[in-house]
C-alpha positions as CSV (number, residue, x, y, z in Angstrom):
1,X,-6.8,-1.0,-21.5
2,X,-6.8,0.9,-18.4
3,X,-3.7,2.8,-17.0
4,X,-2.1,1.4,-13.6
5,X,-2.7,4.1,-11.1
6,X,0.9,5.0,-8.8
7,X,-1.4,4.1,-5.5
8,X,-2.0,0.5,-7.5
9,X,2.0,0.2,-7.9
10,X,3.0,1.1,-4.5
11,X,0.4,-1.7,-3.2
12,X,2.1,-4.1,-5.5
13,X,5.6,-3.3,-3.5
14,X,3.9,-2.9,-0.3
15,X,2.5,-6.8,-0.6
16,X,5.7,-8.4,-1.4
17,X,7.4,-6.4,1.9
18,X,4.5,-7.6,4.1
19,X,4.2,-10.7,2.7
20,X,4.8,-13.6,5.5
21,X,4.4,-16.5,2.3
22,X,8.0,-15.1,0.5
23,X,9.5,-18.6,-0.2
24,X,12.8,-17.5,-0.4
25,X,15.5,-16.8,2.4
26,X,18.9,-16.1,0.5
27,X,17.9,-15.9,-3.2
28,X,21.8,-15.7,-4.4
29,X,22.7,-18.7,-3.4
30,X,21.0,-20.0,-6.5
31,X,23.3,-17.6,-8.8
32,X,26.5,-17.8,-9.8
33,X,27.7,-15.2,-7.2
34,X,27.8,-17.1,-4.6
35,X,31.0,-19.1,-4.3
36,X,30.2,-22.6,-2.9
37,X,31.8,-25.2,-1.2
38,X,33.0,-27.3,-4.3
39,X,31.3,-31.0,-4.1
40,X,31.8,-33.7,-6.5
41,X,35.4,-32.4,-8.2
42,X,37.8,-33.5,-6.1
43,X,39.7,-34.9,-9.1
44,X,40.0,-32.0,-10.7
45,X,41.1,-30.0,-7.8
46,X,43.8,-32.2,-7.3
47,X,45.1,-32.3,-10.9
48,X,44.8,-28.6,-11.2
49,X,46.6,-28.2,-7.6
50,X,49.5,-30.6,-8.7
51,X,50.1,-29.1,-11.9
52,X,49.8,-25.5,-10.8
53,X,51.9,-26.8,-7.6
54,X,55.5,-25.6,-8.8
55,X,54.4,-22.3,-8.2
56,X,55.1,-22.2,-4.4
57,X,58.7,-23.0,-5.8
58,X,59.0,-19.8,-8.0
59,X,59.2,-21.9,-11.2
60,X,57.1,-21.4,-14.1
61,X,54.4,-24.0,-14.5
62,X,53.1,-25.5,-17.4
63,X,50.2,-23.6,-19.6
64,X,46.6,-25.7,-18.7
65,X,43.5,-26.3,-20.7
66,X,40.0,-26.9,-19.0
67,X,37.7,-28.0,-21.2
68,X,33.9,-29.4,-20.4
69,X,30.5,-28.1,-21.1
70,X,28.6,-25.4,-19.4
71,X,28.1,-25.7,-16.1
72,X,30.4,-28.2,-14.9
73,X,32.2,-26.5,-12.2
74,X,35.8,-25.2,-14.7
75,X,35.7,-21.6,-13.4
76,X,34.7,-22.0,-10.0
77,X,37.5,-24.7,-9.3
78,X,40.4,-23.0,-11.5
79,X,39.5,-19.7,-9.3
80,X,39.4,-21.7,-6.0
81,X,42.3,-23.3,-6.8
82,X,44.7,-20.7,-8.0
83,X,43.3,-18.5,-5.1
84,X,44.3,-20.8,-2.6
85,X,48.1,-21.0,-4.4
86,X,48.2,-17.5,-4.3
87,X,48.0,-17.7,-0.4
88,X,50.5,-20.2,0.0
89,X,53.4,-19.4,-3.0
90,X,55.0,-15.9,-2.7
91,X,54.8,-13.2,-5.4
92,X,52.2,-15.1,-7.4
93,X,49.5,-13.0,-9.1
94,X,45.8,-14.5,-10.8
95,X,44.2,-12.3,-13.1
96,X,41.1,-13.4,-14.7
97,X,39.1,-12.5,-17.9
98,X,36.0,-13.2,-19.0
99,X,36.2,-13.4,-22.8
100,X,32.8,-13.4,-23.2
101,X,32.3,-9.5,-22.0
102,X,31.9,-6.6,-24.5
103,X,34.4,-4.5,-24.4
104,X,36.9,-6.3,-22.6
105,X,38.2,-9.2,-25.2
106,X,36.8,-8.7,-28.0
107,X,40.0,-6.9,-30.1
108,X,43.5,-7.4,-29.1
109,X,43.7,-3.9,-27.9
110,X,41.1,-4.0,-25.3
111,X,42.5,-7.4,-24.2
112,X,46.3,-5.9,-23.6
113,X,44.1,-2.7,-22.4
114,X,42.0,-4.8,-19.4
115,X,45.3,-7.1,-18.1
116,X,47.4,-3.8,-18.5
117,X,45.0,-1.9,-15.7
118,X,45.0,-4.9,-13.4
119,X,48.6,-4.6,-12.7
120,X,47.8,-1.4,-12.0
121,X,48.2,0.8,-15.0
122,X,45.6,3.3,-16.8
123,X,45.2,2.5,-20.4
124,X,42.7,4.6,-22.5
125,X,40.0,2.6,-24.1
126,X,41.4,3.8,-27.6
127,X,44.4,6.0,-29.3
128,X,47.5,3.8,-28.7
129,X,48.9,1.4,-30.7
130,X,48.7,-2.2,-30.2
131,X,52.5,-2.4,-29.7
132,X,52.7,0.1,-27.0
133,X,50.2,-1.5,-25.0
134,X,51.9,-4.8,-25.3
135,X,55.2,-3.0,-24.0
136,X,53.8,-1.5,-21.3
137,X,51.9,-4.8,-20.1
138,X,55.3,-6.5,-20.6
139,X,57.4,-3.8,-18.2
140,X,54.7,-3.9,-15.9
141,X,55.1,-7.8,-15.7
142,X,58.8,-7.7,-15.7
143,X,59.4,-4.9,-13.1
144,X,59.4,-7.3,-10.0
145,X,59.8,-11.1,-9.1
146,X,56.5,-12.2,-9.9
147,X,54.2,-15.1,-11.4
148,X,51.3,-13.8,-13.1
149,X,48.5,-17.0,-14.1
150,X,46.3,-15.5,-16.4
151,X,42.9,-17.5,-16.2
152,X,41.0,-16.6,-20.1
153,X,37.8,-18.1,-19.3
154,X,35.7,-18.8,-22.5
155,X,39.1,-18.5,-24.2
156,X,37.8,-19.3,-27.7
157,X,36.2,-16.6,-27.9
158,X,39.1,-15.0,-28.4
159,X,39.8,-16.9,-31.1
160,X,36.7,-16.6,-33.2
161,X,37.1,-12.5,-32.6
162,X,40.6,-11.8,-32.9
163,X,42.4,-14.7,-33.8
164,X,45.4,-16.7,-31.6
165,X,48.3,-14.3,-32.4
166,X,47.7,-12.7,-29.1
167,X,47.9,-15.5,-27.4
168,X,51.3,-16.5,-29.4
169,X,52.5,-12.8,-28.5
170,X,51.5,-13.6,-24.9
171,X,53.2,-16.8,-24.5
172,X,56.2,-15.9,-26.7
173,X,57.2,-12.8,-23.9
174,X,58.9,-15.3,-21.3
175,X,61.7,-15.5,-23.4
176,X,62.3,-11.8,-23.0
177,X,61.4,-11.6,-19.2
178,X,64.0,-11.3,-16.9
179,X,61.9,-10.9,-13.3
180,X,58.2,-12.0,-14.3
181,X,56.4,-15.3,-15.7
182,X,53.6,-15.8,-17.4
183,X,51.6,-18.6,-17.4
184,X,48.1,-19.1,-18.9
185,X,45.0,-21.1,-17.7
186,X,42.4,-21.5,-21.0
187,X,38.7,-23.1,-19.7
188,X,36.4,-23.2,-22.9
189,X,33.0,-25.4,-23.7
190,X,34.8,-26.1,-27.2
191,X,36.8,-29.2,-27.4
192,X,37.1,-28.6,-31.5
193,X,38.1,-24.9,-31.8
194,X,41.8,-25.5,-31.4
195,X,41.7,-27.8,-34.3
196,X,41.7,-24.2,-36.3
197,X,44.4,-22.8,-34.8
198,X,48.0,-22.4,-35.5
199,X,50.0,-25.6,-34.6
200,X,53.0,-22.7,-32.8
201,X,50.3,-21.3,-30.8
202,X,48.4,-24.6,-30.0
203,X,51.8,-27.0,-28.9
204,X,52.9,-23.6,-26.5
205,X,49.1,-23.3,-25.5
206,X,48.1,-26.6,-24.3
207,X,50.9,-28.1,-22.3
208,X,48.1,-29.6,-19.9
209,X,44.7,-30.4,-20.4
210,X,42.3,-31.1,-17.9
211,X,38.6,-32.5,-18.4
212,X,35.7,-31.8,-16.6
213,X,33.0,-34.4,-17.3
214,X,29.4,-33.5,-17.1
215,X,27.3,-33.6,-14.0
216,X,25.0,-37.2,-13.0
217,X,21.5,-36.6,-11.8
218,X,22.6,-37.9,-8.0
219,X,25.7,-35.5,-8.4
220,X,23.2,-32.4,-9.6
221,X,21.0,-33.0,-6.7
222,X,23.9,-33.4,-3.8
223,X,24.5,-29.7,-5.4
224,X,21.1,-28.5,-5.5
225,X,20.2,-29.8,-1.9
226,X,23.2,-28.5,-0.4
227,X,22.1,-24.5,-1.7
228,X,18.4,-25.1,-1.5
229,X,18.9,-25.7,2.6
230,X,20.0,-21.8,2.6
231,X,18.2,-20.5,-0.5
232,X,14.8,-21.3,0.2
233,X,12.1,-21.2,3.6
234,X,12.2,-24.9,4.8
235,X,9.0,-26.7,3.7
236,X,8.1,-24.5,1.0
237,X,9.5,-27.5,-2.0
238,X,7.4,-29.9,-2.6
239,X,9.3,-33.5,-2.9
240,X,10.4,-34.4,-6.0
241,X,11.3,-30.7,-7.0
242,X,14.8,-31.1,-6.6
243,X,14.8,-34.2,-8.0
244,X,12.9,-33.2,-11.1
245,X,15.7,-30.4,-11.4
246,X,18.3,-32.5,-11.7
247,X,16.8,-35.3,-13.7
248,X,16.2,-32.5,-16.5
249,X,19.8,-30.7,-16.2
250,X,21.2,-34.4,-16.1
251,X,19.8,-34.9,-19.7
252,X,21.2,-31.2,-20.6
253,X,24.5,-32.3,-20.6
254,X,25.3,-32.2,-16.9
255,X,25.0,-28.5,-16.1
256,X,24.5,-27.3,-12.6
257,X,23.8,-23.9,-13.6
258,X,21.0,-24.9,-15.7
259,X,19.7,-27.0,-12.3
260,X,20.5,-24.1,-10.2
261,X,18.2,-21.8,-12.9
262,X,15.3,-23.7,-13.1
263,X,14.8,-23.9,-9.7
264,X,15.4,-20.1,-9.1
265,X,12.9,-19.1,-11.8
266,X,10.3,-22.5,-10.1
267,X,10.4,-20.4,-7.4
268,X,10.0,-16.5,-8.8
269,X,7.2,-17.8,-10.7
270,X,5.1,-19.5,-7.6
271,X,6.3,-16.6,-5.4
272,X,4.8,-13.9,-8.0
273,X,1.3,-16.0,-7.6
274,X,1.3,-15.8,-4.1
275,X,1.6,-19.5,-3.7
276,X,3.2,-21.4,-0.2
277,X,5.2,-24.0,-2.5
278,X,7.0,-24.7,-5.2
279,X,5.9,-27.4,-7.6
280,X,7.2,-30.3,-10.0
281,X,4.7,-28.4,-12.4
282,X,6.8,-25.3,-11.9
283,X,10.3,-27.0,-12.8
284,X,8.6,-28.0,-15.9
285,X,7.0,-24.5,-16.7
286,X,10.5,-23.3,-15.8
287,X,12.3,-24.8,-18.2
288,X,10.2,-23.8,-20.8
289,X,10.5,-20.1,-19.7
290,X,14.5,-20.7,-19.5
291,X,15.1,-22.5,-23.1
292,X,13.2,-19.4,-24.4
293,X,15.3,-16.5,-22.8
294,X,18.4,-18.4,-23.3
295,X,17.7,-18.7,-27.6
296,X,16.4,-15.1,-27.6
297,X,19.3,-13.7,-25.6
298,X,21.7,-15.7,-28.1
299,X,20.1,-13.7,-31.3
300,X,20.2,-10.3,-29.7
301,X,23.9,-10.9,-28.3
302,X,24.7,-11.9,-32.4
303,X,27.0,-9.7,-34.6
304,X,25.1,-8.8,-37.7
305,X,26.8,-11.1,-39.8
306,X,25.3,-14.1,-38.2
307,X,22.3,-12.3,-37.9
308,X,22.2,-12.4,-41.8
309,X,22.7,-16.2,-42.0
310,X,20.5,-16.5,-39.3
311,X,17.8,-14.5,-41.4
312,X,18.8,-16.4,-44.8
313,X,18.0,-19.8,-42.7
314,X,14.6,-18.4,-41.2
315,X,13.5,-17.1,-44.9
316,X,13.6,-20.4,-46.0
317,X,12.2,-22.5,-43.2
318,X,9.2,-19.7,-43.8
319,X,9.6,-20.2,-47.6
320,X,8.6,-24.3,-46.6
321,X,11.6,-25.6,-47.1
322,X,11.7,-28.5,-44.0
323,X,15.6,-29.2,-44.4
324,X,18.2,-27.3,-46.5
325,X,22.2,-26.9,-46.8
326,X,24.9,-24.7,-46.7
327,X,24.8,-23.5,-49.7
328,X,21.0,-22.5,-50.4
329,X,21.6,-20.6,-46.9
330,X,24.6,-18.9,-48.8
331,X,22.4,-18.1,-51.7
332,X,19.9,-15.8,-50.1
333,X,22.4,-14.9,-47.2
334,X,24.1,-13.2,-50.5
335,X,21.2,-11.1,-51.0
336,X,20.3,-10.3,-47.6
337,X,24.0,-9.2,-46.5
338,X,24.0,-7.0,-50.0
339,X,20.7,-5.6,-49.0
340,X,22.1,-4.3,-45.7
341,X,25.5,-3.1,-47.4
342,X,27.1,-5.6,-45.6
343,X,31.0,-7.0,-46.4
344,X,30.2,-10.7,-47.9
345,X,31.5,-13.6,-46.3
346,X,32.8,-16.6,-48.3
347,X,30.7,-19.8,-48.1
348,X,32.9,-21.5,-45.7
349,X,33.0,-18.5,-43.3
350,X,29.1,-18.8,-43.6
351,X,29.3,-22.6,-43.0
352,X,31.0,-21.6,-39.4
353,X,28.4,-19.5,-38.4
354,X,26.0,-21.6,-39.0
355,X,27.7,-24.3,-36.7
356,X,28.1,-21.3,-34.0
357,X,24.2,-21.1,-34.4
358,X,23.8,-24.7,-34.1
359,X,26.2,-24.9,-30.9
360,X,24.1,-21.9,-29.1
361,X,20.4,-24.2,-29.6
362,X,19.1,-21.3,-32.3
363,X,18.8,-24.1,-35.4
364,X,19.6,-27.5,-35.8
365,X,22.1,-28.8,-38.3
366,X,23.8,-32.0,-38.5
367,X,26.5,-33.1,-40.7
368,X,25.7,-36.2,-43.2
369,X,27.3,-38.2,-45.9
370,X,27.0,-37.7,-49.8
371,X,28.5,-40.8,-49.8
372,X,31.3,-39.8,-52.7
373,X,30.1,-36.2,-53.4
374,X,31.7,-35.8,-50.0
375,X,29.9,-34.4,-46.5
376,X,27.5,-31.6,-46.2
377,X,25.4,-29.7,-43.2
378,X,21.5,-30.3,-43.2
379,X,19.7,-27.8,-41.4
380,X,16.6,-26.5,-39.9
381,X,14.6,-25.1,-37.3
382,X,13.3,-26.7,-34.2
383,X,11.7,-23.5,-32.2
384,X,8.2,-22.8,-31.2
385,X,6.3,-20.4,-33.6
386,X,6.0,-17.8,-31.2
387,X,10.1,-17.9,-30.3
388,X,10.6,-17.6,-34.3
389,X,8.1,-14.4,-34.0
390,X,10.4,-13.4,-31.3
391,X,13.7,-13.9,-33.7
392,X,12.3,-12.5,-36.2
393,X,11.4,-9.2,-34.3
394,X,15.2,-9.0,-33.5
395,X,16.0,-9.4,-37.3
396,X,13.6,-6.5,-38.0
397,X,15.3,-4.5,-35.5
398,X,18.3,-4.8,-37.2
399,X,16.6,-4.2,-41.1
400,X,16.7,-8.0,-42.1
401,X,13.0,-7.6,-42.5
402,X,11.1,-4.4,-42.9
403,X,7.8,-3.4,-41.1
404,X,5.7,-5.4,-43.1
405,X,7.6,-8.3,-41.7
406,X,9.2,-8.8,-45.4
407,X,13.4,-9.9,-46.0
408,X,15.1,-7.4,-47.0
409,X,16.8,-7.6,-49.9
């Protein structure tokens, strides 16, 4: 294999400055930082609006949960709406958190840590205890008239990392305020996780709910045509691109984002060929790419616990096993968690991460009927060889096999 010479580089970056066939104009408006105008939820705007609407009043409003799947428009219209309140109703405050972010939600101290600094006080990442950051978060939030909506997007992550007392803890401090509110916005892809929590937290938590249905094909295109116009060179899709896009987020349970990606990566991949236009062909290629990246980014993002469950479950798809339970994914998940010196988990802890694994597209596992023996989770995988080869390089990264590609145990 020869070795790229810097003159060979430079000509590579020197082509794609001089190009005049670039078929992009404005590639962000194709990401998620560009904040649209929001088409196709004016029912939710309005139901969000009206319930968030006491607000410009100075009285507290009630605590909301937006639930729908991904990509279905819950942060962007939350933030637009509460945005807009906070021009029109004095002494109102929005701060948002990403629960999904290392290092920001995922233990209660970093949580009280995060909203503590964006009301404008330094908190060290570690050292205090949790009760002194939740005082001086509280005098902070009681030191003026003020409403303060905390928006927890992907809020059940919080759940599955910490637990809900924080959020009882949150909620429970308007008794004690005498200047500030708190109200909380929850937005989550989970409809079922609250079923787990405790009945206190969950009455005080969701006072409203709002739902945001998925996205139709002729609602996915009106979206993708109206950033297209800006995102791309005019001429360079072919017809039926857009289309195509929308038809094959549509089936994907209505997600614009996914619609947004494939027609992003469509068009890195004809641009990087030095082709004039973007093809149905590449939406499909496209997808392919994406559903890859998305299932190996969900195994390297794992904690090692579900690694191990997710290494017990590849050992025996490898072992021939086409379909297996729970509990033979317990069984060797026993050895391979011991083998690693890792804390065991009980079976039913096990059982959750396996439905976590299931939820993120990694396996497939579908609950059936014993009939009087009760219910039980069937499972298997449903990935491309060369995405399990993928997989499995991430477990060996993290010991679950060694380098002759054999489970640790």
């Amino acid at each position: 294999m020869g070795i790229m010479r810097q003159a060979d580089l430079k000509n590579i970056f020197t082509h794609y400055r001089e190009s005049k066939h670039l078929l992009f104009n404005q590639k962000e408006f194709l990401t998620e930082k560009h904040q649209p105008s929001i088409i196709h939820r004016d029912h939710q705007i309005q139901q969000l609006a009206r319930t968030i609407a006491p607000a410009v009043n100075g009285e507290k409003i009630s605590n909301t949960f937006i639930f729908g799947t991904v990509g279905t428009g819950k942060t962007l219209v939350a933030r637009h709406v509460t945005s807009e309140l906070a021009k029109e109703a004095q002494g109102v405050r929005i701060l948002y958190v990403n629960c999904k972010m290392k290092r920001v939600s995922d233990t209660e101290y970093r949580l009280l840590a995060e909203l503590t600094r964006e009301l404008g006080e330094a908190v060290p990442p570690t050292g205090l205890p949790t009760d002194q950051v939740y005082a001086q978060f509280f005098r902070l939030l009681d030191s003026k008239p003020q409403h303060v909506i905390l928006i927890l997007d992907e809020i059940d992550n919080i759940i599955k990392r910490i637990g809900d007392d924080v959020l009882y803890s949150l909620l429970r401090a308007n008794q004690d305020l005498r200047q500030g509110k708190l109200s909380l916005i929850g937005i989550s892809n989970d409809v079922t996780f609250m079923d787990t929590m405790d009945p206190r937290v969950k009455s005080s938590l969701s006072e409203e709910e709002l739902i945001f249905p998925p996205y139709n094909a002729a609602q996915l295109q009106d979206i993708l045509l109206s950033r297209t116009k800006e995102a791309f060179q005019e001429g360079v899709l072919e017809s039926g691109v857009v289309a195509k896009a929308a038809a094959l987020a549509a089936q994907e349970h209505g997600d614009a984002r996914k619609a947004l990606d494939l027609l992003r990566v469509a068009g890195e991949m004809a641009e990087r060929q030095g082709r004039t236009k973007v093809t149905i062909a590449d939406i499909d290629t496209a997808e392919q790419k994406l559903d890859t990246d998305l299932v190996v980014e969900a195994v390297r993002t794992q904690p090692k616990q579900s690694l191990a469950v997710l290494a017990a479950i590849v050992r025996l798809a490898e072992s021939g096993q086409q379909h297996f339970q729970t509990g033979d994914v317990f069984t060797v998940y026993e050895k391979l968690a011991a083998g690693r010196g890792l804390k065991l988990l009980t079976q039913r802890r096990v059982s959750d991460l396996i439905n976590e694994l299931d939820m993120q597209g990694v396996i497939n596992a579908k609950v059936i009927s014993k009939g009087r023996y009760g219910r039980t989770r069937e499972i298997k995988v449903v990935l491309d060889p060369p995405l399990v080869e993928k997989i499995k390089r991430i477990l060996a990264d993290n010991y679950f096999l060694d380098s002759l590609g054999r489970f640790a145990e």
